[in-house]
N, C-alpha and C positions, 0 to 999 in steps of 0.2 A: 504494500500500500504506500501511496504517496505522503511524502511529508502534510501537504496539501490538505488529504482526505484525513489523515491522523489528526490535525487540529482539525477539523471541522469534528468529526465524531467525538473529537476532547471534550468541544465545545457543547456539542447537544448533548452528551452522555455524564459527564466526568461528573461536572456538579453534585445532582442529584444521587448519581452511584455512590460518591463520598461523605456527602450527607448521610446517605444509610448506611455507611461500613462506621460511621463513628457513632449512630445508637445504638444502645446495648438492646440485646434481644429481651423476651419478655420472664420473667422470675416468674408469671402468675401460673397457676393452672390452666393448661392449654392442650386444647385437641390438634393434634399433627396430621395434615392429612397430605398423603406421600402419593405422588402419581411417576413413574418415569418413559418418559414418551423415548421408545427405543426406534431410531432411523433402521428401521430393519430391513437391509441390503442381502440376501446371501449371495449375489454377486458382485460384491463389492471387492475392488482390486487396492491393497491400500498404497501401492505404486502409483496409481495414475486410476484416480475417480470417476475417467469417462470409460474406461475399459471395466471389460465385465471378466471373470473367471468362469470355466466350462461348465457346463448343469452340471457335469458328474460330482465336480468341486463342491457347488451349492446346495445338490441333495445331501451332499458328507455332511456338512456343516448344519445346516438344520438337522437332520438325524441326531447327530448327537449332542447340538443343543436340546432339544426335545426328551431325549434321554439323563441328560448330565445337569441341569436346570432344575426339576425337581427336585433333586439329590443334595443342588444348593443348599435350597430355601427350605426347604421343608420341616424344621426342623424350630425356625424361629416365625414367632405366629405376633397378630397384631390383638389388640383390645377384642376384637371381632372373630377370633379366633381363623382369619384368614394369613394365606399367606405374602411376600413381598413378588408383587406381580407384577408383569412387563405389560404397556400396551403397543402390541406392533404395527406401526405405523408402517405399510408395506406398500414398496413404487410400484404405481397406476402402471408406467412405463415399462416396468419386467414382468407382468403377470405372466403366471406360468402354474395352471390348474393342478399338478400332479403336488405341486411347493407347498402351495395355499391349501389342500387337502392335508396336508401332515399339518402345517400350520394353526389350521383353524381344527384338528382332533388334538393338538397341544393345549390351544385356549381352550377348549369347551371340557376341557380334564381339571380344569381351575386353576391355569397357569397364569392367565391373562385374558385380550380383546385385542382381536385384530382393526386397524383403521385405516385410511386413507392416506398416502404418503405421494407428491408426485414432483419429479424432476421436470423442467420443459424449459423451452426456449433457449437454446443450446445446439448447436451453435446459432441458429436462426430464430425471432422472435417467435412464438405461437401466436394465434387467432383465438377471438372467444369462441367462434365456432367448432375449433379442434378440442379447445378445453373443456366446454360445454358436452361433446360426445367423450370425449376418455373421460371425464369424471364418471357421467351416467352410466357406459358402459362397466365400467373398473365397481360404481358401487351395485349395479343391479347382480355383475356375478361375487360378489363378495355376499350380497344380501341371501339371494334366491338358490345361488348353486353350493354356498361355503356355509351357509345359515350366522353370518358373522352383520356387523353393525347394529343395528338400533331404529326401534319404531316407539309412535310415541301412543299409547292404548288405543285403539280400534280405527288406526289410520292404516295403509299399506307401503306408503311412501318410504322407502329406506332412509334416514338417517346417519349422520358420518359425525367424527373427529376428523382436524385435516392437521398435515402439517406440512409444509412446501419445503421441495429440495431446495438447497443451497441457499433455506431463507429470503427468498425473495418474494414473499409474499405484496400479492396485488401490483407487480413490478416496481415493488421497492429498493431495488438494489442498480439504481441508475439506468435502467433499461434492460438488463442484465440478467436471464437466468428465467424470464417470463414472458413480457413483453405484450399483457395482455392487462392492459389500466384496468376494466371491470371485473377483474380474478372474482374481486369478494359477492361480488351482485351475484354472480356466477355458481359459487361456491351458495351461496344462501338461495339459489332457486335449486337445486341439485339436493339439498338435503341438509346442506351440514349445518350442524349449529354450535361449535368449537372448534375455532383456532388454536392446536398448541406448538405455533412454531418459534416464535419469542420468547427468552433473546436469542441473539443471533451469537455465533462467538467473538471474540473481544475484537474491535476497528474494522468491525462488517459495518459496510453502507449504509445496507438495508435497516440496522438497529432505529429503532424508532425510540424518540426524547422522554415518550411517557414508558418507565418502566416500574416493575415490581407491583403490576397492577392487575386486577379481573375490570373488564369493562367492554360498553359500548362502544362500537366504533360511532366517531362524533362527525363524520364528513359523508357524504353522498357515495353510495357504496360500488358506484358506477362509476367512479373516480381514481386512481391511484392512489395506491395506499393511506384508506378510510379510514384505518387502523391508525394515523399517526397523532392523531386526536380521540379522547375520546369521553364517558361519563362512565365514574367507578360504579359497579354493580354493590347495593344501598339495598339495609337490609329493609323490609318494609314496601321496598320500589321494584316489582317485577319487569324486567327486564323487555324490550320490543324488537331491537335492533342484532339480528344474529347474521353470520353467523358471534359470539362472545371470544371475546379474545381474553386468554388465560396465560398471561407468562410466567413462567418460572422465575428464580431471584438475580441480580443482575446489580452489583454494591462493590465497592472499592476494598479491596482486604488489605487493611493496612499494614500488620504486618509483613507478609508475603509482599507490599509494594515495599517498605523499610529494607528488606532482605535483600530484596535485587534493584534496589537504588532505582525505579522507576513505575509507573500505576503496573497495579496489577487483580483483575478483576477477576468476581467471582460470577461463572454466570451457569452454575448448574450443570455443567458437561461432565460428564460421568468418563473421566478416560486415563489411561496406564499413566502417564506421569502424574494424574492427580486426582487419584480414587477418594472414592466418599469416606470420612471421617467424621468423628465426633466435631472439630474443629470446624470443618465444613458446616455441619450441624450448625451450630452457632452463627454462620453468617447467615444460613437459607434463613432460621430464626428469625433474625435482625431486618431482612428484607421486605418482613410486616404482609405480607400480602394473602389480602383478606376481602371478605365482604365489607362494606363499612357498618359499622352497629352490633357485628358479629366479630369482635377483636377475640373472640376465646376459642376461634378457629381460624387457624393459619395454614393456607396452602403452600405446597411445599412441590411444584413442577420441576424434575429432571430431566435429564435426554442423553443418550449414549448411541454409540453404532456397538450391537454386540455383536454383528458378525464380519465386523472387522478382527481379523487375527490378532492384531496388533494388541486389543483392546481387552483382551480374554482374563488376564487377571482382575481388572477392574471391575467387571460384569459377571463373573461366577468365580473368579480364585479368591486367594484366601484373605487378601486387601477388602472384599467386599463381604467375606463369611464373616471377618472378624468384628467388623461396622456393622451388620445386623445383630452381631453378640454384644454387641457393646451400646448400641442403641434400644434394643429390647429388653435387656436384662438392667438397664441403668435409668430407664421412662421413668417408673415409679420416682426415684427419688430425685430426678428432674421436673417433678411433677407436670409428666408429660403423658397424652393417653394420646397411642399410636393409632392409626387408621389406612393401611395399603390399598390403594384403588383403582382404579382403569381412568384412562381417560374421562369416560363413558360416564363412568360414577362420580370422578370430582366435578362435574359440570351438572348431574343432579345435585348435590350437596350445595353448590354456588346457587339454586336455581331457587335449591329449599330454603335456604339463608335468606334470599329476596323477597322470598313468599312470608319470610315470618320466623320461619320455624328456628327452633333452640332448641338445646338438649345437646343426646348423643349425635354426633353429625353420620355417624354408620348405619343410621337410621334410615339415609335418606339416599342410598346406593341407587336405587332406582325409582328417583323419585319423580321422572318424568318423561326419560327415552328410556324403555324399555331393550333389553334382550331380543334382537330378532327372532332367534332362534325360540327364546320360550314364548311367543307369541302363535295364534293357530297357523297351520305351515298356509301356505300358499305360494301360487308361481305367477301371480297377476303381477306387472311390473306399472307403479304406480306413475303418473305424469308429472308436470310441473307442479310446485307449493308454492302458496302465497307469498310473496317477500315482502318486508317491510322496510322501504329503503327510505334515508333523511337525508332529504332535501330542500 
C-alpha cells in the first residue's frame, strides 16, 4: 500500500480504533456471544490467492477437517451446553456439489452453518446482473439441494449471511475486487439479511470509518458502499434496513503497537502468527460492540481461512485447544457466561435485543431466521422479497 493510502486509512480509522484500545473492557457480568465467520476456501493456494489447488487436494482437506474438528472442540462446551462452532462462509464462485455434500452433513452433525461467501470482479469489474444470478443461483442450491441457510416461519424464500471476498463489499475497495455500486440492494432482494465481512485487515481501502459497530446501513442501498454510514441497532428500535451489518472488533493494541514501535491493530483475524488468546480476549472485550441499551451483551465476531494450511494450528492445534481451556474453565471467575453461535444465531440475538428482549441471550438462537432444513422440506424456489431501501 501506498504511503498515500496508509495516511488516509490513519486518518479514517486510527482515531476511533485508539480511542477503544485505551478503555478498559467491562468488570461487570456479561454475556459473550462468540461467532467466527471462517473464509472457507478448500481450494485455496496460500502461494498465490487466485490459483486454486486440484479437487483431489480439496476433498483431503475437508475430509479431514470434518473428521479432526470435532475431536477439537468437543470437549469444551459453552453456558448452553453447545459447542465452539464455525460458520462456513463458502465461495459462490467454487461450488462444487460433491464439497458442499460433506460440508453441509459436517454442519447438520452440530458443527456449524454453512453461508454465503463470494469473490468477483477480478480481474474484470462484475455486473449487477451476473451478481444478481450467482447469488440466487449459489443460494437456491445451498437452500433446496444442501438443506443449509435460513427461512424466516412460513415464508419459502431462502435466507443468507454474506460475507464478500477480498472485503470489498458494495465496491468499496476503490473499484476493486466488485465493481458493482448496488452489491447491497442486490444482496437484500436475494435474501440476505447479515453482512459479516467487516473489518477488513489492517490499511485495507475498503475499511469503513464506522467501526466496532451492529447497525443500519444509513445511505441508499443502490449506492456504493451504504454501509459507510450508518444507525446502531437500539434496543427497543427494530430494525428496517437489511441486509444488518455486524463487524467484529477492530481497536489499536497498545501494547503490541509499544513493542514494535508503530500502530498495530486488533481486528479479529484468527491466524498462525496470532492465534486467539486470553489477551486477545481483553481487546474483542474493550471493543464494546453491542446493541445499544443491551451493554450486558457483547458480541464478539471473528474470521479465519481454516483451510489455509498455513493456518492449521490457529484453527484446531493446540494455540486454539489451549484458549478454549482457558476461556471456559476461567468464564466463571471473569464473570463471564459464554455463548458459541452461527452467524445465523448472533443476528437473531441482535434482532431479539431490538425487539426488547433481556435475559439469557441463548434464548434467542433462533429467534427469527429459522433453520432451513428444520422447516417443512420443499423444492419450490421462492422469487424476489420486498427490500427496504433509504433514500
Amino acid at each position: 500500500m501506498s504511503l498515500k493510502r496508509k495516511f488516509a486509512y490513519a486518518r479514517k480509522v486510527l482515531p476511533a480504533a485508539t480511542w477503544r484500545g485505551l478503555q478498559s473492557s467491562a468488570r461487570r457480568p456479561v454475556h459473550l456471544i462468540f461467532a467466527l465467520a471462517d473464509h472457507f476456501e478448500p481450494a485455496i493456494d496460500p502461494q498465490d490467492g487466485y490459483k486454486r489447488v486440484p479437487l483431489a487436494e480439496q476433498e483431503r482437506r475437508l475430509e479431514w477437517w470434518a473428521r479432526e474438528y470435532p475431536k477439537a472442540v468437543e470437549q469444551w462446551r459453552d453456558h448452553d451446553g453447545r459447542p465452539f462452532v464455525h460458520t462456513y462462509f463458502y465461495p459462490a464462485e467454487q461450488y462444487n456439489q460433491g464439497l458442499i455434500e460433506r460440508l453441509a452433513e459436517h454442519c447438520h452433525s452440530g458443527w456449524g452453518e454453512t453461508e454465503v461467501h463470494l469473490h468477483h470482479g477480478h480481474p474484470t469489474a462484475d455486473t449487477a446482473d451476473n451478481l444478481r444470478r450467482v447469488l440466487t443461483e449459489f443460494r437456491d442450491k445451498l437452500a433446496f439441494r444442501h438443506r443449509c441457510l435460513a427461512a424466516e416461519e412460513g415464508e419459502t424464500q431462502p435466507r443468507f449471511c454474506f460475507v464478500h471476498g477480498n472485503f470489498a463489499l458494495a465496491n468499496s475497495r476503490e473499484g476493486r475486487d466488485c465493481g458493482v455500486d448496488s452489491e447491497m440492494s442486490i444482496l437484500a432482494e436475494t435474501g440476505c439479511y447479515a453482512d459479516f465481512t467487516l473489518p477488513t485487515g489492517p490499511w485495507h481501502a475498503a475499511q469503513t470509518a464506522k467501526i466496532n459497530s451492529l447497525y443500519e446501513c444509513g445511505l441508499p442501498l443502490d449506492q456504493a458502499a451504504p454501509h459507510r454510514k450508518g444507525s446502531d441497532l437500539e434496543a427497543g428500535r427494530p430494525p428496517k434496513i437489511f441486509p444488518l451489518i455486524l463487524q467484529g472488533p477492530l481497536l489499536t493494541d497498545l501494547d503490541r503497537s509499544a513493542r514494535l514501535l508503530r500502530p498495530a491493530l486488533e481486528s479479529g483475524a484468527v491466524t498462525r502468527v496470532n492465534p486467539m488468546s486470553l489477551a486477545r480476549l481483553e481487546l474483542w472485550k474493550r471493543a464494546n460492540i453491542r446493541v445499544h441499551g443491551r451493554p450486558d451483551w457483547l458480541f464478539i465476531k471473528l474470521h479465519c481461512h481454516s483451510m489455509d494450511p498455513n493456518q492449521k494450528d490457529a484453527v484446531i492445534g493446540n494455540p486454539f485447544r489451549k484458549f478454549l481451556d482457558e476461556l471456559v474453565s476461567g468464564a466463571e471467575q471473569r464473570k463471564e457466561t459464554l455463548h458459541f453461535v452461527t452467524a445465523r444465531e448472533m443476528a437473531n440475538i441482535a434482532l431479539a435485543a431490538c425487539d426488547g428482549r433481556d435475559g439469557d441471550p441463548g434464548e434467542y438462537r433462533d429467534y427469527r431466521f429459522k433453520r432451513f432444513r428444520d422447516l417443512p422440506v420443499t423444492t419450490e424456489k421462492a422469487g424476489p422479497i420486498a427490500v427496504a431501501v433509504k433514500g
